[in-house]
Legacy VTK file of the C-alpha trace (Angstrom):
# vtk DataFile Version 3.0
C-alpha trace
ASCII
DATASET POLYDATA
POINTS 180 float
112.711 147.667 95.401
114.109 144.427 96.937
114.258 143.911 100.607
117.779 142.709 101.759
116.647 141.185 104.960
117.003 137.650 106.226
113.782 135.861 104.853
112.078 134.213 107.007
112.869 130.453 107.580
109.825 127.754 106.449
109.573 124.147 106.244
112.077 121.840 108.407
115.528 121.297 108.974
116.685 117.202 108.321
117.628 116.688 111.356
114.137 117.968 112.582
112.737 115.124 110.350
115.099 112.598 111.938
114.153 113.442 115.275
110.537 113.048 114.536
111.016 110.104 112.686
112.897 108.693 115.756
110.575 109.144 118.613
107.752 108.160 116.003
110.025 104.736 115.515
110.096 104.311 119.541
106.528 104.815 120.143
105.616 102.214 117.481
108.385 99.566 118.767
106.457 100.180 121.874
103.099 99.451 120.850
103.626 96.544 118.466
103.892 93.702 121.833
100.578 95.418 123.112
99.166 94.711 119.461
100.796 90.898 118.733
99.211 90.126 122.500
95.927 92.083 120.924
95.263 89.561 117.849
97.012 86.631 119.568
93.932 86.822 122.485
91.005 87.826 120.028
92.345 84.646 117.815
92.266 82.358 121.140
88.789 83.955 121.943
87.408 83.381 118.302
88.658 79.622 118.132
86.989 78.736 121.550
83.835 80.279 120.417
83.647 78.581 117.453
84.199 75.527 118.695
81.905 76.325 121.830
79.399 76.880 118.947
80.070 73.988 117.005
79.681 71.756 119.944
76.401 73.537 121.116
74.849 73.272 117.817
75.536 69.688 117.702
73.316 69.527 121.243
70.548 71.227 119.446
70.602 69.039 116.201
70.509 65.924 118.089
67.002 66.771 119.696
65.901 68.237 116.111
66.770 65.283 114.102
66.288 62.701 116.678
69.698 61.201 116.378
72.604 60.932 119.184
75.503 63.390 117.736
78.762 62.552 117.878
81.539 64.938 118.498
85.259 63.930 116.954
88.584 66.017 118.094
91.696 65.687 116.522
94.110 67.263 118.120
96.805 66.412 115.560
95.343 68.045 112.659
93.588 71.239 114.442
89.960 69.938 114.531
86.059 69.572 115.912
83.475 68.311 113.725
80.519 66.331 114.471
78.006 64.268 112.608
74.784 61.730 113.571
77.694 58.904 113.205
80.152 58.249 115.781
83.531 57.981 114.729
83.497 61.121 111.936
86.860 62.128 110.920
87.140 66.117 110.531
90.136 65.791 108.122
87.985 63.844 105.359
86.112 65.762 102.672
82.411 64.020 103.650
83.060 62.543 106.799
81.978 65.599 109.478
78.364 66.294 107.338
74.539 66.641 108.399
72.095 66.511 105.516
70.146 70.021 104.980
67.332 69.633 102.685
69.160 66.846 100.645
72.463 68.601 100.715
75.362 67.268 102.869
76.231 70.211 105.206
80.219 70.023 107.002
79.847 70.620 110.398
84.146 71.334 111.423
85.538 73.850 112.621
89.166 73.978 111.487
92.409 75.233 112.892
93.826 76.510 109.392
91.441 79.890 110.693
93.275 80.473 113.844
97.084 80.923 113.400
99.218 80.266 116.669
95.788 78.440 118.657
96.882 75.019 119.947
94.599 72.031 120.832
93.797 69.722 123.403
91.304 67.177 124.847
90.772 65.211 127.774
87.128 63.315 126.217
87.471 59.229 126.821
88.237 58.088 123.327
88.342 61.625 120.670
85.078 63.126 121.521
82.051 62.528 123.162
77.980 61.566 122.040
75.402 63.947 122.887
72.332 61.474 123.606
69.412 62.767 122.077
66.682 62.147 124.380
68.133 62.996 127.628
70.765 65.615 126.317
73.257 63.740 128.167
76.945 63.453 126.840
80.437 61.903 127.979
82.395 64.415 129.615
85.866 66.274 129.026
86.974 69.481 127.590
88.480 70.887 124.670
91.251 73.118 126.184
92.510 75.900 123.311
95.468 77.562 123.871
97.462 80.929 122.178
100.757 82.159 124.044
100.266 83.294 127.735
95.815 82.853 127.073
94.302 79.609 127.450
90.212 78.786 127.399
88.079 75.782 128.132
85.120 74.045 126.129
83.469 71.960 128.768
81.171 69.617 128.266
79.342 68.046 131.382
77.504 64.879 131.298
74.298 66.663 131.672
75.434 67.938 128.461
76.202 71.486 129.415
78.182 73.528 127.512
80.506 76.134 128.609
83.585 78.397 128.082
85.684 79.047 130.552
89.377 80.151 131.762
91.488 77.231 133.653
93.227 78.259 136.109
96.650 78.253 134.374
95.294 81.342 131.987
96.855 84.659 132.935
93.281 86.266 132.455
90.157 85.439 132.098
88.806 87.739 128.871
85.188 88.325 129.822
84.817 84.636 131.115
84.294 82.785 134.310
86.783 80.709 136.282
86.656 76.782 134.829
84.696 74.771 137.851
87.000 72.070 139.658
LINES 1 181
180 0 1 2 3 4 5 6 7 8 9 10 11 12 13 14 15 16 17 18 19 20 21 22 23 24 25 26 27 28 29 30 31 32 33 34 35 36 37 38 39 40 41 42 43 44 45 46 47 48 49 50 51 52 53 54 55 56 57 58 59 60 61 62 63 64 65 66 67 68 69 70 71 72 73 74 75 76 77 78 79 80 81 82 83 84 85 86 87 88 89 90 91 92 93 94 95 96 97 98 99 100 101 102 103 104 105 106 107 108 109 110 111 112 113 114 115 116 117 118 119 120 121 122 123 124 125 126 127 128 129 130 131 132 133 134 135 136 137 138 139 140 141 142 143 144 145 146 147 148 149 150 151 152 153 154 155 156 157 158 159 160 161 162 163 164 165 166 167 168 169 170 171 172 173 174 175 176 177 178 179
């Protein structure tokens, strides 16, 4: 025998979908800023490391190799490279090099990586030497820059090499306050 009463109701309505598909369209228009600010700081924070790296492995080389180590910055073309010559041009295919076991190595780190970063320097000339005997090295800073987020390279003329955030950054993401 049949039964003639109401069966029970299963699934969802459309307008139940709608709603839900609403509120889940708020909450994501929401979180998207929080997420753009997200990779926009982690891009600024990769870019100053690797050129905080870059310079600080240019340090090290000079005292290995014997050789003063010359930084170049271009700010035009998003660059840092360095080489035992002074004067290297990070946009040229074999200018930025070091030789590894008979094999010309690039030393650059380039801006192509890091989407939205901007570059500046305040280095007399478009970089500075790292002398290798006394470590020494012309100052300035390579300031890096991504929205509202801004970080320091320094480089002192004891030839110190630091990150830091300027006082014009709205935070300072882990690191210290740039000195004065």
């Amino acid at each position: 025998m049949h039964n003639k009463q109401a069966s029970c109701q299963q699934g969802f309505t459309l307008i139940e979908a709608m709603i839900v598909i609403a509120i889940i369209a708020i909450v994501l228009s929401l979180a998207v800023p929080s997420f753009n600010d997200f990779f926009e700081k982690n891009r600024l924070k990769r870019a100053a490391e690797e050129v905080y790296g870059l310079v600080t492995k240019a340090r090290a080389e000079g005292v290995i190799r014997s050789a003063d180590m010359s930084i170049a910055v271009n700010t035009g073309a998003w660059c840092v490279g360095y080489a035992a010559v002074a004067g290297c041009d990070c946009t040229a295919a074999n200018s930025c090099v070091v030789p590894v076991a008979g094999t010309d190595v690039l030393q650059v780190v380039s801006g192509a990586n890091f989407s939205g970063v901007t570059i500046a320097e305040t280095f007399a000339g478009v970089g500075t030497t790292f002398d290798n005997v006394k470590g020494t090295a012309g100052t300035g800073r390579v300031s890096l820059s991504a929205g509202d987020w801004d970080l320091d390279v320094i480089v002192s003329g004891m030839g110190r090499v630091i990150i830091c955030a300027p006082a014009s950054s709205s935070t300072s993401m882990g690191y210290s306050a740039c000195p004065l």
